[in-house]
LOSE-653694 format. One line per 3 residues: number of its first residue (from 1); for each residue x, y, z of C-alpha. Coordinates in pm, whole numbers, plus 50000, padded with zeros to 5 digits. Layout:
# LOSE-653694
NUM> X,Y,Z ~ ...
# end
This chain:
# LOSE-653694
1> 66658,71746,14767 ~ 66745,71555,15084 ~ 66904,71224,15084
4> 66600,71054,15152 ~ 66367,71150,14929 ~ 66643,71125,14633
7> 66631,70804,14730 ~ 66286,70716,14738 ~ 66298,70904,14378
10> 66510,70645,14236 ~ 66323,70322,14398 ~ 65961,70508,14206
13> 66133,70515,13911 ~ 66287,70156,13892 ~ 65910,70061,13999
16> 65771,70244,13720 ~ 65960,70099,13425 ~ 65787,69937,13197
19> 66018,69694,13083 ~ 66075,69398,13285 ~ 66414,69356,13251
22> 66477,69698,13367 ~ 66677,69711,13686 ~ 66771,70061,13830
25> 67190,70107,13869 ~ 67296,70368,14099 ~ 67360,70741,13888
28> 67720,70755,13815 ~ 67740,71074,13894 ~ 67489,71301,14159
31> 67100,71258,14061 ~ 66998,71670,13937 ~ 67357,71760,13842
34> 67241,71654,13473 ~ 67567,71509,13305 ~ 67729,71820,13114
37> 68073,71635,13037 ~ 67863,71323,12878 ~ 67935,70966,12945
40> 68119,70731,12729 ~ 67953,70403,12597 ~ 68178,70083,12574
43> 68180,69760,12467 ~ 68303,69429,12659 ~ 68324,69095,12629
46> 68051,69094,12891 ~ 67824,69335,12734 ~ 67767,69745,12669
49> 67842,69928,12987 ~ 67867,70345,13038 ~ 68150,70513,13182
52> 68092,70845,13329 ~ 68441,71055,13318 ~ 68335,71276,13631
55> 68381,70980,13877 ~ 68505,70718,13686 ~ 68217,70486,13793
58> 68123,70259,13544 ~ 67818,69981,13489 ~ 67687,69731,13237
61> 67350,69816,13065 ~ 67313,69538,12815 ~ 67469,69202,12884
64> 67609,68977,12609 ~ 67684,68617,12653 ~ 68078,68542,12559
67> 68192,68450,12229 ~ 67775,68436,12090 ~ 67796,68771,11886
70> 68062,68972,11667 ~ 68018,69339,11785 ~ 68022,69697,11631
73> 68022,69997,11809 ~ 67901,70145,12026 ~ 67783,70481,11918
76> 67560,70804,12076 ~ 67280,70911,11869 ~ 66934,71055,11852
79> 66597,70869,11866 ~ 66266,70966,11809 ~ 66052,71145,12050
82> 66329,71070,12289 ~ 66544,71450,12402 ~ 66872,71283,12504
85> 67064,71044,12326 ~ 67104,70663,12286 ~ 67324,70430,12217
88> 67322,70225,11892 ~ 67554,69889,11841 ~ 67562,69595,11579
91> 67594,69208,11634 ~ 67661,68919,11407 ~ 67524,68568,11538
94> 67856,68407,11544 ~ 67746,68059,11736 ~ 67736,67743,11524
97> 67528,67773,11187 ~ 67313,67465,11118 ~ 67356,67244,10841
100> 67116,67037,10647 ~ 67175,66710,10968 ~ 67243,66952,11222
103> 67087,67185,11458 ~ 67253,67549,11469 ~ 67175,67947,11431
106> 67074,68124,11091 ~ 67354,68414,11105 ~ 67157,68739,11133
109> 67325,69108,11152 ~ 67148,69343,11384 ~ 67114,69687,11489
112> 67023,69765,11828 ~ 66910,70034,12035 ~ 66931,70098,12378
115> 66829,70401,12647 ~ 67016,70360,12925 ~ 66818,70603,13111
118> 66452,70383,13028 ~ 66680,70056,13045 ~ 66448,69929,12721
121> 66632,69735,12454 ~ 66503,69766,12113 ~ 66576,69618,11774
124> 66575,69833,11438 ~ 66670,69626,11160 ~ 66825,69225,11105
127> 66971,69106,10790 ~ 67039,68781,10670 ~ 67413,68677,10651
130> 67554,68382,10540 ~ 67904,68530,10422 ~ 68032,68791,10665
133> 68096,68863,11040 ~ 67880,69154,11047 ~ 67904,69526,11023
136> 68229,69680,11072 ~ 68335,70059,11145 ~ 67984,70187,11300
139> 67982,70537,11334 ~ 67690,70834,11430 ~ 67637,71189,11425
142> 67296,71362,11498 ~ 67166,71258,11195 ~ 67299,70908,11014
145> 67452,70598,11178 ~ 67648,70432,10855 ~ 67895,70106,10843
148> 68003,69928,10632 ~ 67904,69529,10569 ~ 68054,69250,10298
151> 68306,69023,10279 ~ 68646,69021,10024 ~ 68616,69293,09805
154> 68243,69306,09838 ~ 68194,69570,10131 ~ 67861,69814,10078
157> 67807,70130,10292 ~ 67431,70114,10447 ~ 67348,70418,10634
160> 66989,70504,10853 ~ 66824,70851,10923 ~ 66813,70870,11263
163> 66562,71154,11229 ~ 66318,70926,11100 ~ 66108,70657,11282
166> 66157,70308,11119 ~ 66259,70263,10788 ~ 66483,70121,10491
169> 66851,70142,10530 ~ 67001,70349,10247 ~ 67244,70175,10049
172> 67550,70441,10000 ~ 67814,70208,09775 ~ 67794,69882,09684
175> 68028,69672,09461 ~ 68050,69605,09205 ~ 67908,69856,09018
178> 68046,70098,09302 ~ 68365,70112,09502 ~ 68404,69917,09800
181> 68465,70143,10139 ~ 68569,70061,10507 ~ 68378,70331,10717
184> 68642,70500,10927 ~ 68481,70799,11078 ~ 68159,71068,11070
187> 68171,71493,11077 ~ 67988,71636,11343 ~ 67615,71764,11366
190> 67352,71697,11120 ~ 67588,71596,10820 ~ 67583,71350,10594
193> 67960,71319,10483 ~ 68108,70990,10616 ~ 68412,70964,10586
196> 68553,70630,10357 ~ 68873,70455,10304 ~ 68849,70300,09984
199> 68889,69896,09941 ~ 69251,69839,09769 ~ 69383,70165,09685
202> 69362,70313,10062 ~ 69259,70669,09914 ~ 69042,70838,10185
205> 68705,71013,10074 ~ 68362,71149,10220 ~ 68075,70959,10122
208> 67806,71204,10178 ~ 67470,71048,10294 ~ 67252,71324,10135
211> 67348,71356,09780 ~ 67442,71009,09741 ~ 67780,71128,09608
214> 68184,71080,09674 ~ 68347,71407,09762 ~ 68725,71508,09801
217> 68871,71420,10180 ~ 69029,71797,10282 ~ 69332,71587,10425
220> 69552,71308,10308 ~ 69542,71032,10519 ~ 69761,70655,10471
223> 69591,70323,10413 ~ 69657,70183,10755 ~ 69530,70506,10895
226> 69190,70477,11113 ~ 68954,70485,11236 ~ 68897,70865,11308
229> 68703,71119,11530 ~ 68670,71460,11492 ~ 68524,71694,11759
232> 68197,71859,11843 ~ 68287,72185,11622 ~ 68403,71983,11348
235> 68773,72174,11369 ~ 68975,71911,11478 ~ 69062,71491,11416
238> 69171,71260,11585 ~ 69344,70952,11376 ~ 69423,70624,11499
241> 69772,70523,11330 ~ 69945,70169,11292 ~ 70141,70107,11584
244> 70216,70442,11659 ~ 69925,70557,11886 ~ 69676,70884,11766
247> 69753,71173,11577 ~ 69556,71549,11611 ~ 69562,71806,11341
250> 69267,72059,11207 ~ 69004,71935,10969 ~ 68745,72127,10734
253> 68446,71867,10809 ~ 68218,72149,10583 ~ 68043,72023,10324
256> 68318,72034,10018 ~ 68300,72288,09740 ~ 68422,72091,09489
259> 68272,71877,09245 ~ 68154,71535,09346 ~ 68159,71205,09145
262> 67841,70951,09133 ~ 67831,70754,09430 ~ 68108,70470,09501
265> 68230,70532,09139 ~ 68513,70263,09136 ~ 68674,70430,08842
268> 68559,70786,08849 ~ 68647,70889,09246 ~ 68793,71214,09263
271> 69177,71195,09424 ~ 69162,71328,09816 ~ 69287,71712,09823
274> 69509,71733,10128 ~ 69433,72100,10255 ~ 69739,72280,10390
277> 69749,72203,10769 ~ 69887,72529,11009 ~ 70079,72279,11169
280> 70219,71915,11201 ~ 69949,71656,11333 ~ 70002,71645,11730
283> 70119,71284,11827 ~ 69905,71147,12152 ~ 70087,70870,12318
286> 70296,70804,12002 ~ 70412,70425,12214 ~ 70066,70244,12159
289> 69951,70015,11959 ~ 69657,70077,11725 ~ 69402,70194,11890
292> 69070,70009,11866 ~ 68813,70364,11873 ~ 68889,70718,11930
295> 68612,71015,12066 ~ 68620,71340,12158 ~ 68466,71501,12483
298> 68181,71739,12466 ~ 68418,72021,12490 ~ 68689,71886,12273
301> 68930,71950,12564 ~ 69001,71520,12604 ~ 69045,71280,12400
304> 68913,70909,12503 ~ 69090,70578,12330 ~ 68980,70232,12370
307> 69309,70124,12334 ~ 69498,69751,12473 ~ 69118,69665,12655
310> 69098,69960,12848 ~ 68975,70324,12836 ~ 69257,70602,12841
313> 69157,70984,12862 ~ 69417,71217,12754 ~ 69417,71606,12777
316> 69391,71786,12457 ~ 69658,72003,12474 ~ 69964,71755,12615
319> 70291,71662,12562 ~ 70325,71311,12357 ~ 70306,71086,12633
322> 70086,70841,12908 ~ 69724,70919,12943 ~ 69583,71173,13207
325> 69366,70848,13323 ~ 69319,70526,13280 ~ 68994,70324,13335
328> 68837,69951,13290 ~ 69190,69803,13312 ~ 69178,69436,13155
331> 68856,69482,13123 ~ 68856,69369,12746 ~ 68713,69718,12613
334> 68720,69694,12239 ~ 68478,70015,12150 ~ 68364,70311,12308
337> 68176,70656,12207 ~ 68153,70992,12400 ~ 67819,71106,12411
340> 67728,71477,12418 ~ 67611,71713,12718 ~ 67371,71573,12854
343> 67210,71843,13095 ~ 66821,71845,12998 ~ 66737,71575,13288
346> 66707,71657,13642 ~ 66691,71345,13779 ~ 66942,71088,13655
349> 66939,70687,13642 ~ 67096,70482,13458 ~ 66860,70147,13443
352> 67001,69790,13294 ~ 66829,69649,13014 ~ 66797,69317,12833
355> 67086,69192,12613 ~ 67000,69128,12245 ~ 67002,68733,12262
358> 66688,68679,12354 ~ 66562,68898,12084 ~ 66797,68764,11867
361> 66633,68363,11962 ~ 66286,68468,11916 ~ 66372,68539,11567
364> 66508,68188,11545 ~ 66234,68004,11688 ~ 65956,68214,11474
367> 66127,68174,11142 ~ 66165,67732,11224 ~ 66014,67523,10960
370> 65679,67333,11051 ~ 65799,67008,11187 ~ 65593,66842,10888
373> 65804,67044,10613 ~ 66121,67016,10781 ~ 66191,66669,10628
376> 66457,66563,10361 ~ 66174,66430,10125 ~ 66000,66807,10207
379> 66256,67118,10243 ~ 66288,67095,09849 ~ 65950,67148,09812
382> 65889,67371,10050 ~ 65751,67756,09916 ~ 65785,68029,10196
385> 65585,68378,10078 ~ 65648,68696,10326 ~ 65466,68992,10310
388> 65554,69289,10503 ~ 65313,69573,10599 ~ 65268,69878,10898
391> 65046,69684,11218 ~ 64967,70088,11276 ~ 64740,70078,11044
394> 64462,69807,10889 ~ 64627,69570,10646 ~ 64499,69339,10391
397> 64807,69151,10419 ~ 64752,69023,10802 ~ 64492,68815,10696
400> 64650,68621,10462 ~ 64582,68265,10493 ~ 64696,68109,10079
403> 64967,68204,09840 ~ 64729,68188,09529 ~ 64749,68308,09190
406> 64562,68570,09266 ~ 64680,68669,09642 ~ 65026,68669,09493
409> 64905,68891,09158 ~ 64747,69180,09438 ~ 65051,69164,09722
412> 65386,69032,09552 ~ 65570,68897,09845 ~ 65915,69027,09949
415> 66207,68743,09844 ~ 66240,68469,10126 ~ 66402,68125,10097
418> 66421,67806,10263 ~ 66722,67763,10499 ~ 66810,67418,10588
421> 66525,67412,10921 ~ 66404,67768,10898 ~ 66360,68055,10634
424> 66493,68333,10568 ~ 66456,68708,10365 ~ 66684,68698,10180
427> 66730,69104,10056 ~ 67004,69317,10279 ~ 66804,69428,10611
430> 66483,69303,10506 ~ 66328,69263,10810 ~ 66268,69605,11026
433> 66159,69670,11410 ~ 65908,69958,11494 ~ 65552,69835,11408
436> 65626,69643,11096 ~ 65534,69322,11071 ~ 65552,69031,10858
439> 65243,68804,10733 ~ 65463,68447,10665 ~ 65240,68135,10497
442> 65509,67812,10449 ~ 65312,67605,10195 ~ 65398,67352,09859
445> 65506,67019,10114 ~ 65221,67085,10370 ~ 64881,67239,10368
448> 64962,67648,10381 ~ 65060,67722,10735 ~ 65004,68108,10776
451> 65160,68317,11086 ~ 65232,68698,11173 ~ 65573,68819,11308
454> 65834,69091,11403 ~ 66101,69178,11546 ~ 66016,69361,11850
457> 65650,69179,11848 ~ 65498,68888,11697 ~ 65160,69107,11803
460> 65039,69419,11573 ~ 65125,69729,11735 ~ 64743,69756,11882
463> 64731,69443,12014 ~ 64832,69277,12292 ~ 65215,69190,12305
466> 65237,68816,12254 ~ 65598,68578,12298 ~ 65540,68329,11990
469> 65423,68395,11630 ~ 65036,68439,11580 ~ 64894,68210,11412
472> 64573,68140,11176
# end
């Protein structure tokens, strides 16, 4: 194509996008060449950027505003209806939580999605949290994204089908009728074993996804050990060890033949088999200090470490010893993923999207209290009755005006609560993006006060998009 008409390519394209906060940001690497070594996702203190390892050229696609959200992540995975992949990431609202005199946030976790190719921004799920910092340990393969989320000796694993539009989180282990987990790591491909470290004890396990069940970890692995990555063919690991850089050895990420244990059984966990290894675990840069995230390339020929706020590739073979590169220096990098080839596109640009605060503020501002209930004499009294239904489709619950007897006998509401100057659900991700929406009347200290909202649109999905909750 010649150089002008690639260009005028690019300025249709940013013209086209329907997102207004899309901004086109020049291809890292040459628009047709498709991107067959991937490009690695990363997380800053001034937002998610991609890194593309052929040139080293680099760019923000999400801004976040300093010190306003605990991160997790990033990680590649699929989407629906959408033939390359996207990165997913977590935030915790860590700004100043109001109290009963004072103005301030309700702490929500969130997951987030982002195409850095449409430059759209999209939110899948928020959660309620009062007690935590937020998700820790996000990992993805082609078919789960799992973390783990708790405080103390409290931490649940929550995983989501990626293959699936939106949907309930499944809850893998929660305490304390399970065992508590740190998620450390993911196999390859459509699996569902995550792999665990167990609260306490340290043991290592996979948590498999499908069966809902603990199985035996093929090696043994210490308690300080992690996070992990293990390549594209699921033949090799990467571990991230205390103070002593990465380790390599082989890994059997198959599904395990032996016999599993209930899921998260806190007294009935099968002990990790080590399997023999052919050889000692390969020591990469054996000098560093823990390494914050670990990912293999497409071809499992490099190895990428966020590592001291930077990105460092090394070669896969190499001698124990500096990186082959070195990119993003002091640039606060404190996550990153690898994505896979990504070849399928022949035109390629990456496009800036929104960050997740305002997203994360229009929550806020439709879940406020009416001014009239938002009283000392009336937040004791005050009921709050959510309903949540599909705006695809006609609902008897958007019309909900009055949480009577008999409204409340037909459509039990979901569990929602009154907190300090807004309200909240109050179940573990309660509240999902996609076309779900949520029919909210505030009643018992004023007259019922009835409104519609979501999280990617206070509007039903065949309506007109609309900035503030609809009201009736």
């Amino acid at each position: 194509m010649p150089r002008s008409l690639a260009a005028l390519a690019v300025l249709l394209l940013a013209a086209c996008s329907g997102s207004p906060a899309a901004t086109a940001s020049p291809s890292p690497t040459q628009a047709g060449a498709g991107l067959p070594q991937g490009l690695i996702a990363y997380v800053t203190d001034k937002g998610v950027g991609v890194l593309d390892p052929a040139t080293g050229k680099s760019s923000i696609v999400s801004p976040l505003p300093p010190g306003a959200f605990t991160f997790a992540g990033p990680v590649w995975g699929p989407a629906p209806n959408v033939a390359h992949p996207v990165i997913y990431f977590t935030v915790h609202d860590s700004r100043p939580p109001e109290r009963r005199t004072t103005a301030g946030v309700v702490p929500y976790n969130w997951i987030f999605r982002i195409d850095p190719f449409a430059g759209t921004i999209e939110p899948i799920a928020a959660s309620w949290d009062a007690q935590s910092n937020g998700p820790i340990g996000l990992v993805a393969n082609a078919h789960y994204l799992g973390f783990s989320v708790g405080c103390c000796a409290s931490y649940e694993v929550d995983a989501l089908d990626l293959t699936r539009g939106p949907g309930p989180l499944k809850v893998l282990s929660k305490p304390p009728t399970q065992a508590a987990f740190f998620t450390e790591g993911v196999a390859p491909g459509n699996s569902g074993l995550l792999a665990v470290r167990a609260f306490g004890t340290g043991a290592w396990y996979w948590l498999n996804a499908d069966a809902g069940v603990v199985n035996p970890f093929p090696l043994k692995l210490g308690p300080d050990d992690g996070p992990i990555a293990i390549s594209a063919n699921g033949t090799m690991v990467a571990v991230a060890n205390l103070d002593q850089g990465a380790t390599i050895q082989p890994i059997n990420s198959s599904l395990p033949v032996g016999s599993p244990s209930t899921s998260g059984s806190a007294g009935q966990s099968p002990s990790p088999q080590a399997s023999p290894s052919p050889s000692a675990p390969k020591k990469v840069n054996s000098r560093l200090h823990h390494p914050d995230g670990l990912s293999w390339s497409p071809d499992g020929k490099q190895l990428a470490m966020a590592v001291n706020g930077e990105i460092e590739l090394y070669n896969v073979p190499a001698p124990d010893g500096p990186p082959a590169r070195r990119y993003l220096i002091g640039g606060n990098v404190t996550g990153l993923s690898w994505s896979g080839s990504i070849t399928d596109r022949s035109e390629v640009v990456l496009k800036v999207a929104a960050g997740p605060q305002s997203v994360v503020d229009a929550l806020l501002a439709a879940t406020k209290l009416p001014a009239k209930a938002d009283t000392p004499a009336n937040r004791p009294l005050t009921k709050v009755y959510v309903w949540q239904f599909d705006s695809s489709k006609t609902s008897p619950m958007e019309t909900i005006t009055d949480a009577t007897e008999s409204v409340l006998a037909k459509y039990p509401p979901m569990p929602a609560e009154v907190v300090f100057h807004h309200w909240a659900a109050t179940d573990a991700w309660a509240l999902l993006g996609g076309c779900y929406r949520y029919r909210v009347v505030v009643t018992g200290s004023v007259a019922p006060v009835a409104s519609t909202i979501g999280l990617t649109s206070n509007a039903l999905c065949s309506a007109k998009p609309s900035s503030s909750p609809s009201s009736s």
